[in-house]
Structures are given as structure tokens and as C-alpha cells.
N, C-alpha and C positions, 0 to 999 in steps of 0.2 A: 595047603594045596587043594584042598576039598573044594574051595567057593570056585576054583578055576577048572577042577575037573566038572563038577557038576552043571558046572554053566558055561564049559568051553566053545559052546555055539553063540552064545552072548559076548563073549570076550573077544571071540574073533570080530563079529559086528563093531566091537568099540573100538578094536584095532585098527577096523579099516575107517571109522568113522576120524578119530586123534588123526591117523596118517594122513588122511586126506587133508588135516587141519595143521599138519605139522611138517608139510612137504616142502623143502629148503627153497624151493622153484618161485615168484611171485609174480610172476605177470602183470598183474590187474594192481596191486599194491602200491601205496606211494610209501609205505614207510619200509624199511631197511632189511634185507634178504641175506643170505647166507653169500660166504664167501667161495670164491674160485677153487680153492686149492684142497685137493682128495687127501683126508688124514691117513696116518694109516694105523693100518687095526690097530695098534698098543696106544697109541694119538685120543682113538675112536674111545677103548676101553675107561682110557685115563679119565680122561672127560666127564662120560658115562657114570663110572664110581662115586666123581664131583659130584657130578648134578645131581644124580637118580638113588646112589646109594648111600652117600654118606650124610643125604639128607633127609632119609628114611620114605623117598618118595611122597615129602608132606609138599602141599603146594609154598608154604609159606620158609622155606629153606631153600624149593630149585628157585623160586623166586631172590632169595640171597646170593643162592650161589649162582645164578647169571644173570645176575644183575649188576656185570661189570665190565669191560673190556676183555678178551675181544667179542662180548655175546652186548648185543643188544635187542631189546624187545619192537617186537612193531608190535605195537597199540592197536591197530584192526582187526590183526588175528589170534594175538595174546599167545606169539612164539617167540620164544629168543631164539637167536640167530648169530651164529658165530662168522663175527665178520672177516676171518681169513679160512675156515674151513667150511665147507660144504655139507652141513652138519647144525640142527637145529632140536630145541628142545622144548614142550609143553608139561604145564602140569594137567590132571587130572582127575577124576575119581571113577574108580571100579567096583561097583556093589556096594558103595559108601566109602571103599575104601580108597589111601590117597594113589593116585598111580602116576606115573613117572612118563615119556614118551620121546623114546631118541629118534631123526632120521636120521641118516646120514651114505656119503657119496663112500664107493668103497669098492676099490679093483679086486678085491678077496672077497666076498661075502659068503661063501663056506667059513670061511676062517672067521672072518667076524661074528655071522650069530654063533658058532663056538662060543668066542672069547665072550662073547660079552653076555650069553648065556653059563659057562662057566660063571663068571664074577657074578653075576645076579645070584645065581643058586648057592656059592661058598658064603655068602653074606646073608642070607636067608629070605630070599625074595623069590616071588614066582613071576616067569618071566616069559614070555611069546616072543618072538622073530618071524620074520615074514622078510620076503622078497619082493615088493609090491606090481606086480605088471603094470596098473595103472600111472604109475610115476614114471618115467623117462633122464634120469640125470645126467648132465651133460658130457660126462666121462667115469666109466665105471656102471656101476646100479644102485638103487640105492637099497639099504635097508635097513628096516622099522625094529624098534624094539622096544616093550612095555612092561616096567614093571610094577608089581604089586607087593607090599610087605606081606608077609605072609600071618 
């Protein structure tokens, strides 16, 4: 927890930097965007665990682990994108280390950075949520969450 205490003004930076790159939304994009339908938190958390934690947040596992129906990658902004949920994921790197990066659409988001706060921290990971203003999702709000192995 030390690298994210000490540098938690840097961390927020990269948070809102991933988010902005990992916002389910795609306007401008021809390749393939997140789906309509709002998970809900336990959907949200399930996912999360998949992608973020049970892959030690290395890029070369969330890569395995959505790298398959119903997540597909758009190649221009290197997110996968789950194509019945509203709900997208990148990998990345925090101070070297690997970092993990959920958005997601979500009519609770008290409850969800909870849970999925919970489940980051029981598994040993240090974890930010955010509610992003700058994003708008089409039903609900969205939000961001990053983690890092600790």
C-alpha cells in the first residue's frame, strides 16, 4: 500500500488518464463498444474478480481472460468490451507495476465501489474507485476502478 499512499496524487492522474481510455462510450470509433445492458453489482464484481484479479492484474492474462465472447477488443484503443454489458476493461501499468482498469454502467455505485473495493482488498490488491463526472452513461453512472497487486 505504500507505492499508492505515497504517490496517491499520481495515481489519481493515471486513473483519470486509463478512464478516459477505458470509457465503454465510443463515438469516434469503428471498432466494437460495450453493450446496452446495466450489470448488476454481483455481475459487475464477478467479472472484475475474472479479469482484474484472478489474473494478478498482469496485462498478459486480462488479455486471456477477455479475450473471448462476450468481451471483444477494439484494436484502436486496446479495451475490451463486453458486448452485452455496459462494462469495459484495459490493462495497464502503475509505477512499473501491472494494473488492472474496470468501467462500468451501474444504478448502485455506492454499493458497487463497496463490493468491488471489498473483493480487491480480500485478494490482496490496492484498489481506487471513482465516480467519474466527466463520463455520462446512458442509464445509471458509470464507475471506474483500478487495481494494483500490492
Amino acid at each position: 500500500m505504500a507505492v499508492i499512499s505515497r504517490s496517491f496524487p499520481i495515481f489519481a492522474a493515471l486513473a483519470i488518464l486509463v478512464l478516459a481510455a477505458c470509457a465503454p462510450s465510443q463515438p469516434r470509433s469503428r471498432g466494437p463498444g460495450a453493450g446496452s445492458e446495466v450489470p448488476s453489482v454481483g455481475t459487475a464484481v464477478a467479472l472484475f474478480r475474472q479479469v482484474c484479479l484472478n489474473t494478478g492484474a498482469k496485462e498478459a492474462g486480462i488479455r486471456i481472460a477477455a479475450d473471448r465472447p462476450p468481451f471483444r477488443l477494439n484494436i484502436e484503443q486496446d479495451i475490451y468490451y463486453n458486448q452485452k454489458y455496459n462494462l469495459s476493461f484495459r490493462a495497464g501499468l502503475w509505477d512499473g507495476e501491472p494494473a488492472c482498469s474496470m468501467v462500468t454502467a451501474t444504478f448502485q455505485p455506492r454499493q458497487m465501489r463497496a463490493a468491488l473495493s471489498r473483493e480487491a482488498r480480500r485478494r490482496g490488491f490496492a484498489i481506487v474507485t471513482r465516480i467519474p463526472t466527466e463520463l455520462q452513461a446512458p442509464e445509471g453512472v458509470y464507475v471506474n476502478a483500478i487495481v494494483v497487486r500490492r
